[in-house]
Structure formats: structure tokens, C-alpha cells
GUGUDO-406677 format. One line per 4 residues: number of its first residue (from 0); their letters; for each residue y, x, z of N, C-alpha, C. Coordinates in nm, 4 decimals. Last residue first. Layout:
NUM = a = Y/X/Z/Y/X/Z/Y/X/Z | ...
# end
This chain:
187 = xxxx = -6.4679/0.3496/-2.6720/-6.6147/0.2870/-2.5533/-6.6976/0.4716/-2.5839 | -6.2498/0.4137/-2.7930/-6.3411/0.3452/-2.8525/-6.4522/0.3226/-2.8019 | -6.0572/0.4823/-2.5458/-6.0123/0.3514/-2.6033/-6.1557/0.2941/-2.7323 | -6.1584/0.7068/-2.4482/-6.0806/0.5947/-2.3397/-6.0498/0.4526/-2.4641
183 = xxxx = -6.2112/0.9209/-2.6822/-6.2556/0.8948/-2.5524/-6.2718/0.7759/-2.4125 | -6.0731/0.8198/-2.8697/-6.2052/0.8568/-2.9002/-6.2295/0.8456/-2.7935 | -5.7791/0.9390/-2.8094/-5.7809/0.7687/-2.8415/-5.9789/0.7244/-2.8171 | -5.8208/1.1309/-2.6752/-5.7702/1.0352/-2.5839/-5.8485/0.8847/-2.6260
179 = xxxx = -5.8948/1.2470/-2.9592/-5.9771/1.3044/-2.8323/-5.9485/1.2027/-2.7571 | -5.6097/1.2130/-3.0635/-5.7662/1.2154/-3.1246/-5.8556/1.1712/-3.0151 | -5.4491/1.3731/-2.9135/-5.4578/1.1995/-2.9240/-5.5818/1.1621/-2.9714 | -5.5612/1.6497/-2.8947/-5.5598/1.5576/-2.7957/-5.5210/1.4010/-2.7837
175 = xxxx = -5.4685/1.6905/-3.2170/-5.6094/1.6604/-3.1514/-5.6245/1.5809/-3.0365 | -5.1759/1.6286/-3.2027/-5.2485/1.5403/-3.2452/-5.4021/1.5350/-3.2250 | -5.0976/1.8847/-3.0455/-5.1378/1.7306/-3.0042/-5.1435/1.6015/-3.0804 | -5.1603/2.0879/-3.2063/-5.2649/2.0629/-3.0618/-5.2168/1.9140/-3.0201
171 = xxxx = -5.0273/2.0373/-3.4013/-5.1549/2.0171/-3.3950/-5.2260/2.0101/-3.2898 | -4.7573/2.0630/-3.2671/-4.7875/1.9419/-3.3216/-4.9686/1.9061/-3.3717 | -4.8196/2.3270/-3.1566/-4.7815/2.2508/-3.0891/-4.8144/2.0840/-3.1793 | -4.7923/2.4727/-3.4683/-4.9398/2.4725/-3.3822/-4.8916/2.3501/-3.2320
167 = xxxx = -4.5366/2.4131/-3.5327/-4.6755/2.3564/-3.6228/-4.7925/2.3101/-3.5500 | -4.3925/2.5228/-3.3656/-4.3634/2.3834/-3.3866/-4.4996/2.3543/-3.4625 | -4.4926/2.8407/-3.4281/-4.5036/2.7910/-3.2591/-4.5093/2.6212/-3.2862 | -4.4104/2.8807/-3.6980/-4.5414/2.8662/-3.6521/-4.5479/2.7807/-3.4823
163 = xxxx = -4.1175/2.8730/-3.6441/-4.1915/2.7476/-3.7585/-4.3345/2.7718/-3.6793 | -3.9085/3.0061/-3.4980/-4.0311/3.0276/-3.5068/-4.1450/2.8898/-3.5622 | -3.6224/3.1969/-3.7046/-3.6686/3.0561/-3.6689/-3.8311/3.0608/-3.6181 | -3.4144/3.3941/-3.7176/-3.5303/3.3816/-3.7108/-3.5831/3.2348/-3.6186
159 = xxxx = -3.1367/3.4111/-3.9594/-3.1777/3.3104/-3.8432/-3.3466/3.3541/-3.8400 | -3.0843/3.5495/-4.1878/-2.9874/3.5640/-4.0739/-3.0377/3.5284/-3.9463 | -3.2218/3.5117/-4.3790/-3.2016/3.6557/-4.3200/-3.1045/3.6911/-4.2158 | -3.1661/3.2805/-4.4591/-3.3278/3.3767/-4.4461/-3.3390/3.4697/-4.3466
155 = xxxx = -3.0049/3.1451/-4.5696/-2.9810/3.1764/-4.4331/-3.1082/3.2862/-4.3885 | -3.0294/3.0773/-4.9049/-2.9298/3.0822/-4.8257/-2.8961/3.1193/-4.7100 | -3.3360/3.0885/-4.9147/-3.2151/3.1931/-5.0185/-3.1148/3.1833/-4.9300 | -3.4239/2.9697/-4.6691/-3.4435/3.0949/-4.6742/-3.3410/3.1607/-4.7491
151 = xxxx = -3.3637/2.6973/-4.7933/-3.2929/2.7748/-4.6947/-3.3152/2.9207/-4.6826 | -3.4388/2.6629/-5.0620/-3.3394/2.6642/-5.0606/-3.2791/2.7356/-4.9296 | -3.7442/2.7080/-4.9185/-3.6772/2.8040/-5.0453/-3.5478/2.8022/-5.0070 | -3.7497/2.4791/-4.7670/-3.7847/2.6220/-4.6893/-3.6973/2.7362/-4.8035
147 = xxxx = -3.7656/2.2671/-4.9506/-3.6543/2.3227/-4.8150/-3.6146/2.4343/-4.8090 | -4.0019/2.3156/-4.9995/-3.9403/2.3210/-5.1230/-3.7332/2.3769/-5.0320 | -4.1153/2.3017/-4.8138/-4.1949/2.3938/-4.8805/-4.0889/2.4511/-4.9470 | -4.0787/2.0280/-4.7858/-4.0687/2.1000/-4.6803/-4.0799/2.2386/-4.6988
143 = xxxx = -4.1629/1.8870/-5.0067/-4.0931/1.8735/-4.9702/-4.0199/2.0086/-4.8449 | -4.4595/1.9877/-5.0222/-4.3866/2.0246/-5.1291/-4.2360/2.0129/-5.0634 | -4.5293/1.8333/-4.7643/-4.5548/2.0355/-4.7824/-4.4710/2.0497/-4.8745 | -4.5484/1.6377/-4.8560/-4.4354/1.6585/-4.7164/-4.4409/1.8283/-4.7423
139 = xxxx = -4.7191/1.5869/-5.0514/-4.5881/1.5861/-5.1016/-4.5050/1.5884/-4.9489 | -4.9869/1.6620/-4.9258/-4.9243/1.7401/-5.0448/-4.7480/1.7521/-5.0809 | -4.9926/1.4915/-4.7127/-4.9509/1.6044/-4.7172/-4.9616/1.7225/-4.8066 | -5.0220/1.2283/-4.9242/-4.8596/1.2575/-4.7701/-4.8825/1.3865/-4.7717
135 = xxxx = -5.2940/1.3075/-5.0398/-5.1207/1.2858/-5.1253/-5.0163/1.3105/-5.0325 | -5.4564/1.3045/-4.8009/-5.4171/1.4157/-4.8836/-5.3005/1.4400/-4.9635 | -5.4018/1.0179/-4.6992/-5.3961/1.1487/-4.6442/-5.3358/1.2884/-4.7019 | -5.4442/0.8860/-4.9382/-5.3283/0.8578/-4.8848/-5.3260/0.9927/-4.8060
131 = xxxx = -5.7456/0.9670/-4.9504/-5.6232/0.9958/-5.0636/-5.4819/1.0359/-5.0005 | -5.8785/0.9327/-4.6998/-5.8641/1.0701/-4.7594/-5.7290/1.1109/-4.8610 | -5.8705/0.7707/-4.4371/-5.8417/0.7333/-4.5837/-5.7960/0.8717/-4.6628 | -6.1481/0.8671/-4.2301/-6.0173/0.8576/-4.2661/-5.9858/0.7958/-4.3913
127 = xxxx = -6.3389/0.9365/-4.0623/-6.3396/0.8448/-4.1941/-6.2202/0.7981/-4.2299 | -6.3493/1.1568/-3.8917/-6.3023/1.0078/-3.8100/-6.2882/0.9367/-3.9633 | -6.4722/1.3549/-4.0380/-6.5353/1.2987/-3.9063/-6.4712/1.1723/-3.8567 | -6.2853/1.4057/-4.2146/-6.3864/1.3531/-4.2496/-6.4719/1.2633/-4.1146
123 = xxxx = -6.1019/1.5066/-4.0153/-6.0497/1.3900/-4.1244/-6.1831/1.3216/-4.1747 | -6.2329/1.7753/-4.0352/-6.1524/1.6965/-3.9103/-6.1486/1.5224/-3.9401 | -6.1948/1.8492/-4.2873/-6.3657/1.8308/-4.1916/-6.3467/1.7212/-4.0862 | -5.9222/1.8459/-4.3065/-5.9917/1.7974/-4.3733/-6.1350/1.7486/-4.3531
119 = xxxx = -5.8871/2.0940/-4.1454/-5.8460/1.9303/-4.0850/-5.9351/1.8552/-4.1406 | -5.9856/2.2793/-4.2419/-6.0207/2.2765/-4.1180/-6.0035/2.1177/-4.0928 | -5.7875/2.2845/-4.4306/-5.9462/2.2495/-4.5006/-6.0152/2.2162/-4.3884 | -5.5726/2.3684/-4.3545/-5.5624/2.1961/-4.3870/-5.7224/2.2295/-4.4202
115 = xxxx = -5.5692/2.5661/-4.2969/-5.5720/2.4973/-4.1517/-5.6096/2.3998/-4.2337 | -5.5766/2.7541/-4.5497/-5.6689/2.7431/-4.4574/-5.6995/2.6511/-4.3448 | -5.3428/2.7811/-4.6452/-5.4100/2.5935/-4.6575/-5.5087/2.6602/-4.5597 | -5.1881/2.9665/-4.6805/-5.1393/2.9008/-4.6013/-5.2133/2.7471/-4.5473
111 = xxxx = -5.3778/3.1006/-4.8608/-5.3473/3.1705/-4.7061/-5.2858/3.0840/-4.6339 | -5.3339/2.9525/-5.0588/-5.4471/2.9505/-5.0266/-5.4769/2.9879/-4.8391 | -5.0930/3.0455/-5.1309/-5.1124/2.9121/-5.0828/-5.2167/2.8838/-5.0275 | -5.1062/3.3102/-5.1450/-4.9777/3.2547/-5.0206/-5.0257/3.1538/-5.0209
107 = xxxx = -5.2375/3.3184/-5.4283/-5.2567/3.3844/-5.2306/-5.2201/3.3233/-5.1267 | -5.0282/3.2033/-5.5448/-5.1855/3.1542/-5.5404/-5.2738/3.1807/-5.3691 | -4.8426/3.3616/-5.5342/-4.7877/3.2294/-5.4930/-4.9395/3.1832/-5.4581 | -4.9428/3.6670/-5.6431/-4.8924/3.6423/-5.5279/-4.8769/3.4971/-5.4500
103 = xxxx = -4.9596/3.5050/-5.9034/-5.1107/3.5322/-5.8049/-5.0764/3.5650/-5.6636 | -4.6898/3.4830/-6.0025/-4.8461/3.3304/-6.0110/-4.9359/3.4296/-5.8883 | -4.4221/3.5453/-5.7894/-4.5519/3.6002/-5.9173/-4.7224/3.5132/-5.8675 | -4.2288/3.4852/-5.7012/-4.2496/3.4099/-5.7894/-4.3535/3.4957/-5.8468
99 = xxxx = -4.2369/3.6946/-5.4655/-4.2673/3.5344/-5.4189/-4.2942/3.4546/-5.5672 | -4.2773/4.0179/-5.4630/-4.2490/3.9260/-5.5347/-4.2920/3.7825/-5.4807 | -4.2440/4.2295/-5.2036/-4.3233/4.1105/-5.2922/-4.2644/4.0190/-5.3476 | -4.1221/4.4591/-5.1218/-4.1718/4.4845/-5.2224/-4.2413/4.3646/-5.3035
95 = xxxx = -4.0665/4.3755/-4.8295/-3.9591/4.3340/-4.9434/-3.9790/4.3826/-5.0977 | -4.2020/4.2756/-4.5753/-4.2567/4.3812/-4.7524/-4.1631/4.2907/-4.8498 | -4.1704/4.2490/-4.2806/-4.1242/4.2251/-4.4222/-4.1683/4.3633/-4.5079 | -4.4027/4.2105/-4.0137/-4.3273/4.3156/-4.0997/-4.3095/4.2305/-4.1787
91 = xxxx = -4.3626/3.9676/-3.6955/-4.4135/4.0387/-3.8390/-4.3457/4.0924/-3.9350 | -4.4908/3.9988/-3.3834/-4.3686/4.0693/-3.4595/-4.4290/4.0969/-3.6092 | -4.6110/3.7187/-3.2738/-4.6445/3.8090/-3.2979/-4.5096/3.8637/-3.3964 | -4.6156/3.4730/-3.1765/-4.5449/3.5146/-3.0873/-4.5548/3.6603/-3.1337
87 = xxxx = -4.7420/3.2858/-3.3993/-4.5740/3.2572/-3.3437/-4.5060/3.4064/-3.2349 | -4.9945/3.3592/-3.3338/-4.9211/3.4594/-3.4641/-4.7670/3.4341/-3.4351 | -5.0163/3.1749/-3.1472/-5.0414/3.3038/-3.0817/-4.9750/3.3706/-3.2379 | -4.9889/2.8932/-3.2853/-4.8804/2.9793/-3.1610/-4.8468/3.0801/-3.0835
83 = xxxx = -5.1826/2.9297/-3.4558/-5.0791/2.9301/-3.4841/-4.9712/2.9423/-3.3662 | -5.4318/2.8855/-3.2703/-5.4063/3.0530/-3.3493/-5.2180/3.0034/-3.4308 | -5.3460/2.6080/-3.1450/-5.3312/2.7722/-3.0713/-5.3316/2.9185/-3.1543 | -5.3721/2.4927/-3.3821/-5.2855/2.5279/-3.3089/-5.2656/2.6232/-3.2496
79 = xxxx = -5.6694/2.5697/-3.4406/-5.5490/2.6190/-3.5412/-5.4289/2.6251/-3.4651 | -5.7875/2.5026/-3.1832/-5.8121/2.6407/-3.2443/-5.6681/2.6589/-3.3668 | -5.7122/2.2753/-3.1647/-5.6775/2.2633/-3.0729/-5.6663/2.4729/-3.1073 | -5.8633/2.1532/-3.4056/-5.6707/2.1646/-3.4264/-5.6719/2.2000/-3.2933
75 = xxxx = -6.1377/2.2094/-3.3205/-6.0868/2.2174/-3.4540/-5.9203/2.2448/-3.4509 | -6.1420/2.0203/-3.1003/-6.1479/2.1541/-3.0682/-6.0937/2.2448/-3.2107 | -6.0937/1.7709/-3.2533/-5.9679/1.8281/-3.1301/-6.0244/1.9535/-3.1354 | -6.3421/1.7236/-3.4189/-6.1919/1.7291/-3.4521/-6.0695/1.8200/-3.3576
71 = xxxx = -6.5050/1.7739/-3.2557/-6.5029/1.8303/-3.3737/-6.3731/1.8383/-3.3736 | -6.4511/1.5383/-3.0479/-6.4533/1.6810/-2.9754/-6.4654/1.7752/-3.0839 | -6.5107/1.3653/-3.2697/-6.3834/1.3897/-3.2163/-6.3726/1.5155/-3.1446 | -6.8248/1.3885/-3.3257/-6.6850/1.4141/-3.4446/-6.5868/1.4117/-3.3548
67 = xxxx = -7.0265/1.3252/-3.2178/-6.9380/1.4094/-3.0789/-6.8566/1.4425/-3.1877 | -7.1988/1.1523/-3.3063/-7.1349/1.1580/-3.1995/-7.0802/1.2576/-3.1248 | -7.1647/1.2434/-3.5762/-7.0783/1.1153/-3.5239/-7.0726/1.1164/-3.4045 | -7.2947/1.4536/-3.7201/-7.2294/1.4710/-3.6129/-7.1480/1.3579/-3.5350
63 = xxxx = -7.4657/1.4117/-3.9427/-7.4883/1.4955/-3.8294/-7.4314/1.5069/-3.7167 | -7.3193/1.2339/-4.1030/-7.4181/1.1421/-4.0533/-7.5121/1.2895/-3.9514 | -7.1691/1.4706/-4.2162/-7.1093/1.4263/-4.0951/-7.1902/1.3371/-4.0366 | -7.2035/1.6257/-4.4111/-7.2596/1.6655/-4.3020/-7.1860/1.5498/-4.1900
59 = xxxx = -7.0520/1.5717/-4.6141/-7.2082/1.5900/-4.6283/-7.2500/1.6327/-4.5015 | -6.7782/1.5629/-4.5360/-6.8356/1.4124/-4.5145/-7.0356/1.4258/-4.5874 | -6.7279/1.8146/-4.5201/-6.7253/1.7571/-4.4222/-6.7995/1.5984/-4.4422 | -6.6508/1.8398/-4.8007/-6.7593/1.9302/-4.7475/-6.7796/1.8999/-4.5795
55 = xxxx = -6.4499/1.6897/-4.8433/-6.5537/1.6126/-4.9287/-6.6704/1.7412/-4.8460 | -6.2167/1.7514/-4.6478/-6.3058/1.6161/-4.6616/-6.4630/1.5833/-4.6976 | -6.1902/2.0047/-4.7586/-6.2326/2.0072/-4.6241/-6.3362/1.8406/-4.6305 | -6.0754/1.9269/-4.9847/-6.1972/2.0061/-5.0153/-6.2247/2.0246/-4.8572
51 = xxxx = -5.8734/1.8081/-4.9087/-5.9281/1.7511/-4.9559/-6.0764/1.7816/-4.9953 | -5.7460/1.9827/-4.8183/-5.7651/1.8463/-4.7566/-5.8386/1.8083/-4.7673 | -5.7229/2.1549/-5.0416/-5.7701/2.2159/-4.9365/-5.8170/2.0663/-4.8231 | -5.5095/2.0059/-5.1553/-5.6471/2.0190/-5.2162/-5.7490/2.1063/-5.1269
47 = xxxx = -5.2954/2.0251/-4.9906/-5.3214/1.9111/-4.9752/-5.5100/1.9082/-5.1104 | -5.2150/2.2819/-5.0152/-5.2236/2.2170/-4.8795/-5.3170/2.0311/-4.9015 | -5.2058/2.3062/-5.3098/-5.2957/2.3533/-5.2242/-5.3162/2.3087/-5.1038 | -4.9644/2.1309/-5.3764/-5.0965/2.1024/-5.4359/-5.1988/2.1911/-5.3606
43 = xxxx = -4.7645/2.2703/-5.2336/-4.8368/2.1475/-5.1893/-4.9381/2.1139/-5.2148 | -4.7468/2.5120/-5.2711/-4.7520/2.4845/-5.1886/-4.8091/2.3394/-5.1637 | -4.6421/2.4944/-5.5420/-4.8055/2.5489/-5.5408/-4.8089/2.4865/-5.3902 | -4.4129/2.3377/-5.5096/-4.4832/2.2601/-5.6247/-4.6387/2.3242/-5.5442
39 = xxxx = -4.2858/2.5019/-5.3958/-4.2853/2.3813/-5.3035/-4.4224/2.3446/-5.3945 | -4.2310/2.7369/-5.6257/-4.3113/2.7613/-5.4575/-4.3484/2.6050/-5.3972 | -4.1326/2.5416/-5.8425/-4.2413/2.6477/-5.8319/-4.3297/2.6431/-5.6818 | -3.8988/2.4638/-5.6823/-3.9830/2.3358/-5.7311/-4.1054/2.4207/-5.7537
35 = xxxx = -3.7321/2.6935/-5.7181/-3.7524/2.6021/-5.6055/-3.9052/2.5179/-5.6260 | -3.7083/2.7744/-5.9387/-3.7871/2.8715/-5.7982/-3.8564/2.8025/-5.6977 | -3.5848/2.5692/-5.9970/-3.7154/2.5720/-6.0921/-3.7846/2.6917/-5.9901 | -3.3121/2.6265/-5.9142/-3.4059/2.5290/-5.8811/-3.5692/2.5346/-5.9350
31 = xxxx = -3.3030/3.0057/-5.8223/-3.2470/2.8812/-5.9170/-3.3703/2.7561/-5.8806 | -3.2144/3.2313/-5.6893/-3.2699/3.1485/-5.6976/-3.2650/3.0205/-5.7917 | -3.1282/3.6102/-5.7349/-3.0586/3.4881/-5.8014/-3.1686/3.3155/-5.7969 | -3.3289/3.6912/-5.5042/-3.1918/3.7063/-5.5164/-3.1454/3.5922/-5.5948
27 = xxxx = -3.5605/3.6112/-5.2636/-3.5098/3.5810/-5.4340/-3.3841/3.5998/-5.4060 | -3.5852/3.6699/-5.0192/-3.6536/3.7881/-5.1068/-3.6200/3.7262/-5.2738 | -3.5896/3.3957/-4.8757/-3.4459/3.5407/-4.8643/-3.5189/3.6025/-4.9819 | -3.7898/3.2437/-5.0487/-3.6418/3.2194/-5.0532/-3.5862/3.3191/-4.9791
23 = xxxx = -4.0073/3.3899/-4.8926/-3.9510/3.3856/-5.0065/-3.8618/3.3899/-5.1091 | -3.9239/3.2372/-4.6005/-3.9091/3.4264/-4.6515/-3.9398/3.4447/-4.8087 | -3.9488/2.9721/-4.6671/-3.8338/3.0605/-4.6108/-3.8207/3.2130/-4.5958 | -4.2218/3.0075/-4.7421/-4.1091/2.9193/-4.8115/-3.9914/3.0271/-4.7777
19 = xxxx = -4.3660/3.0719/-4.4974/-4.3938/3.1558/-4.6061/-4.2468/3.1097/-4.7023 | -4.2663/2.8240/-4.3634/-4.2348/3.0038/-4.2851/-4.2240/3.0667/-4.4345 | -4.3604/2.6453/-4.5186/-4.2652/2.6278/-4.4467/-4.1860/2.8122/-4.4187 | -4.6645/2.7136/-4.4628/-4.6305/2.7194/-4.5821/-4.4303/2.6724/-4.5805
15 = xxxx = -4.6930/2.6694/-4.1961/-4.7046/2.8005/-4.2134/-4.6446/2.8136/-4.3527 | -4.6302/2.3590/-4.1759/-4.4897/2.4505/-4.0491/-4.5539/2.6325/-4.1531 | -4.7925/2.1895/-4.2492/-4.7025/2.2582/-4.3471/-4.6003/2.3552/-4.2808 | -4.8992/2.0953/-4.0209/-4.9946/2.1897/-4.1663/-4.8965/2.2252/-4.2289
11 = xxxx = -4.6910/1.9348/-3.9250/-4.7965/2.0321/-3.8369/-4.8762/2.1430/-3.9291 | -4.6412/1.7446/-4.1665/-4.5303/1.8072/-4.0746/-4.6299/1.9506/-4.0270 | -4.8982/1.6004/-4.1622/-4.8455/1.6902/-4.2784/-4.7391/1.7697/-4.2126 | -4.9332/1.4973/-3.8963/-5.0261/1.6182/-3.9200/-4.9836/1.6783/-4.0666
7 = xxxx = -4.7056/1.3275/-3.9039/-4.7265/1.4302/-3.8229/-4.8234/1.5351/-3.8346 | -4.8024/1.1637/-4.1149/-4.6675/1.2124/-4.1425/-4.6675/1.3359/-4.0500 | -5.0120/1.0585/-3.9566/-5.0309/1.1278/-4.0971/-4.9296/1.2229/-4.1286 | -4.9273/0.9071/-3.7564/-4.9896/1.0044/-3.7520/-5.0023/1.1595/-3.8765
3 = xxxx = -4.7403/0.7302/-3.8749/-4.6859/0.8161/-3.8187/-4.7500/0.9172/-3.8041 | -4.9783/0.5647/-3.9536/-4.8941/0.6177/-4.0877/-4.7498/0.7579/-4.0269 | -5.2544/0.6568/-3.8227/-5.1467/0.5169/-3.8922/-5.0470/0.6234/-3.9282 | -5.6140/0.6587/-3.8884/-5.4890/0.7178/-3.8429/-5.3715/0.6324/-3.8901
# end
């Protein structure tokens, strides 16, 4: 994958931990940076250890699947995408009863939010990717983006409904279909 790609599938995996970010951030009243750096901080290290734990449980099985790993891959993000553009269109309740800075609540949320990246990660395994570089970009675009999401949420949260999921799942469905294009028409 080249280096735009990468940047795009961290962008695409991080649109749910992004959402979660930004409703967080409204639900902290007095925020302070260290809120900040907290949520972005779990957020990433999970998005991107989930990558990584997709990788390494994907690459014991993959001398099973080489030939048809891309149709793996695309049908794979073609499913997260789409389940991420179908929750995009869904009305969701606030529980202004949750705490965002409590360790096991944040643990949840991250775990809940990596599910796609472990999916990729299999994904990733099948085309032999460079796992690190992989996993590190979208640890630290999630943190980054994660970390956003706080500052904006405290500040606009509650004013602007933004649909983050719909942009995520769109960017995953087409990075599969490049997948799939490039696999299909360009490696014989």
C-alpha cells in the first residue's frame, strides 16, 4: 500500500473513534488538555493494536487463502463500510449519565471502536503489508483525530450534528474497491 493509502485507511478507521471523541468532549464540562490526550491517547493505542492483532491472526491462516485474499479484503471493508453507513443513518440516544473519562468506560469505547481495524488487520495480512508502519499511522492519525474530536465536541458538540460514520464507511468501501481493481486488472 503507499503512503496515501495508509493515511486513508487510518482517516476511514478512525471516523467511529472520531464520533465517540466528539460526544465525549460535549459530556466534559470543565475539559482540560490531559482529557484530551487521555481519550486520543486510548483511542489510538487500541485502533491501532487491534491492527495489529487482526495482522498477526490473519497471517496464520493466510498460506489458506492467497488466492482469493483480495475479494477477502474488499468484501471485508466493503461490510464495515456499509455497516458504518447504515449506523450513519440511524437516530442515536445520548446517555448523558456516562462518564467519558472513566478507565473502563474509555477501555469499552476503544475496543467498541477498533472492531473495524482488527477486520482490516486480516485484510492487511492478506496483501502482506508492512504491518508496523501501518499500525503506528493509524494509531497516531486516530490519536490525532481522536484527540480533535475532544477539543471539538467540548467546544461545538452540541450544537452541530456531524455524520463522521457515513465519511468513514465511504472511505472504506473505497479503499476495498481499489484493492480489488488494483488485484484484479493490474496483478495478472
Amino acid at each position: 500500500m503507499s503512503f496515501i493509502d495508509i493515511m486513508l485507511l487510518a482517516v476511514g478507521l478512525s471516523m467511529d473513534s472520531l464520533a465517540v471523541s466528539v460526544t465525549g468532549g460535549a459530556l466534559i464540562q470543565n475539559c482540560k488538555p490531559y482529557h484530551i490526550i487521555k481519550i486520543g491517547s486510548v483511542m489510538g493505542i487500541f485502533q491501532a493494536g487491534m491492527t495489529l492483532g487482526g495482522y498477526l491472526a490473519g497471517m496464520s491462516f493466510k498460506k489458506y487463502i492467497t488466492a482469493f485474499d483480495h475479494w477477502i479484503a474488499f468484501l471485508l471493508l466493503l461490510y464495515l463500510g456499509g455497516k458504518m453507513i447504515y449506523e450513519s443513518t440511524k437516530d442515536k440516544e445520548e446517555d448523558n449519565k456516562t462518564n467519558p473519562l472513566c478507565n473502563k468506560t474509555l477501555c469499552g469505547l476503544g475496543i467498541a471502536t477498533s472492531i473495524d481495524a482488527l477486520a482490516v488487520g486480516i485484510s492487511l495480512a492478506c496483501l502482506e503489508s508492512a504491518i508496523a508502519l501501518e499500525a503506528l499511522t493509524i494509531g497516531i492519525v486516530t490519536f490525532i483525530i481522536s484527540a480533535f474530536g475532544v477539543y471539538f465536541g467540548n467546544r461545538f458538540g452540541r450544537k452541530i450534528d456531524l455524520k463522521l460514520d457515513l465519511i468513514g464507511g465511504l472511505i472504506l468501501i473505497a479503499i476495498g474497491t481499489k484493492i480489488l481493481i488494483e488485484h484484479i486488472y493490474f496483478n495478472g
